[in-house]
C-alpha positions in Angstrom: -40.8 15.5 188.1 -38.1 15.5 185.4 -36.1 17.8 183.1 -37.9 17.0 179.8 -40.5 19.3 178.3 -43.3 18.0 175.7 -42.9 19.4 172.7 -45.9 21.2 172.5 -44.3 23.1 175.7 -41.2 24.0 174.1 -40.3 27.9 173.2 -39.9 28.4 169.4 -36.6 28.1 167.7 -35.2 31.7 167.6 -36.3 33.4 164.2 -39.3 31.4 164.0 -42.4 32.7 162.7 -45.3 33.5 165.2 -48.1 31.6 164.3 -51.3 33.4 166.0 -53.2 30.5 167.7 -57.0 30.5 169.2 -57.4 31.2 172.9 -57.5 27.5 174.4 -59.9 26.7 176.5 -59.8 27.6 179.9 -58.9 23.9 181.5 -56.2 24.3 178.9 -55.1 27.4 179.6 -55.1 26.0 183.5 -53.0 22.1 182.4 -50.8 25.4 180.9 -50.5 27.4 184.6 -49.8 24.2 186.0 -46.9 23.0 184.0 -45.1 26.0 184.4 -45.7 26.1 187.9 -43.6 22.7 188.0 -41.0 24.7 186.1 -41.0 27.4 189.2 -40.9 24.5 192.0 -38.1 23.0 190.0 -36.2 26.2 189.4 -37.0 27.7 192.7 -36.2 24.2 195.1 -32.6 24.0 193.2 -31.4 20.9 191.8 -33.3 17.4 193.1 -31.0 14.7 193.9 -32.3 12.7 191.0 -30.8 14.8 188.3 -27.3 14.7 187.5 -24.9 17.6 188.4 -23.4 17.8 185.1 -27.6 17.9 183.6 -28.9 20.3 186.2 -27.7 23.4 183.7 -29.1 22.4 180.8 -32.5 21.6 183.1 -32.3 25.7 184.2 -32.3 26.6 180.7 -34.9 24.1 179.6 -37.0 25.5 182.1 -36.7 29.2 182.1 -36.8 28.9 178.5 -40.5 27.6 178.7 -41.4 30.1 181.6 -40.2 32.5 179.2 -42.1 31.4 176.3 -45.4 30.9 178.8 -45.0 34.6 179.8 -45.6 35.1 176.1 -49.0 34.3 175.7 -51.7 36.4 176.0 -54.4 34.6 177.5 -53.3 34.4 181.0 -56.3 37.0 182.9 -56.5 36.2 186.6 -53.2 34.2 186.7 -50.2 35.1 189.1 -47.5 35.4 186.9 -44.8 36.7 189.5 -43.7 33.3 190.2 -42.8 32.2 186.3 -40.6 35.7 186.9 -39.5 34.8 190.0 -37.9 31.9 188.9 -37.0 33.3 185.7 -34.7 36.2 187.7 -33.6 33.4 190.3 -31.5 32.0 187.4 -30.2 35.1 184.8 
């Protein structure tokens, strides 16, 4: 498990323009549920050995940033949400 997001998981720059995308498909939309769910296990476990003290800050923000942006989308019916929240208040 590392620190480093793929791009197409990153939040949008602030001022950026909301592009309205299709609903993904539903294996999609699940690949989505699980990568954030990594962001809560990381966020929620504290900082892994593996990661350096003076990186494990910028990893937080990395990661509540995309839990944050997840949050955003609109297509999440019959997910659990409370744990991207979870994680998101562990570290405000």
């Amino acid at each position: 498990q590392t620190c480093a997001l793929p791009i197409s998981q990153m939040p949008p720059p602030p001022g950026a323009l909301e592009i309205q995308r299709p609903v993904p498909h539903p294996m999609e939309i699940a690949r989505h549920y699980e990568a954030a769910m990594d962001s809560v296990r990381l966020l929620l476990a504290g900082k892994p050995e593996y990661i350096p003290d003076q990186d494990w800050p910028d990893c937080i923000k990395r990661n509540v940033d995309h839990l944050k942006h997840m949050m955003q989308n609109p297509w999440w019916d019959g997910y659990d949400l409370a744990p991207f929240q979870q994680a998101i208040d562990a570290h405000q």
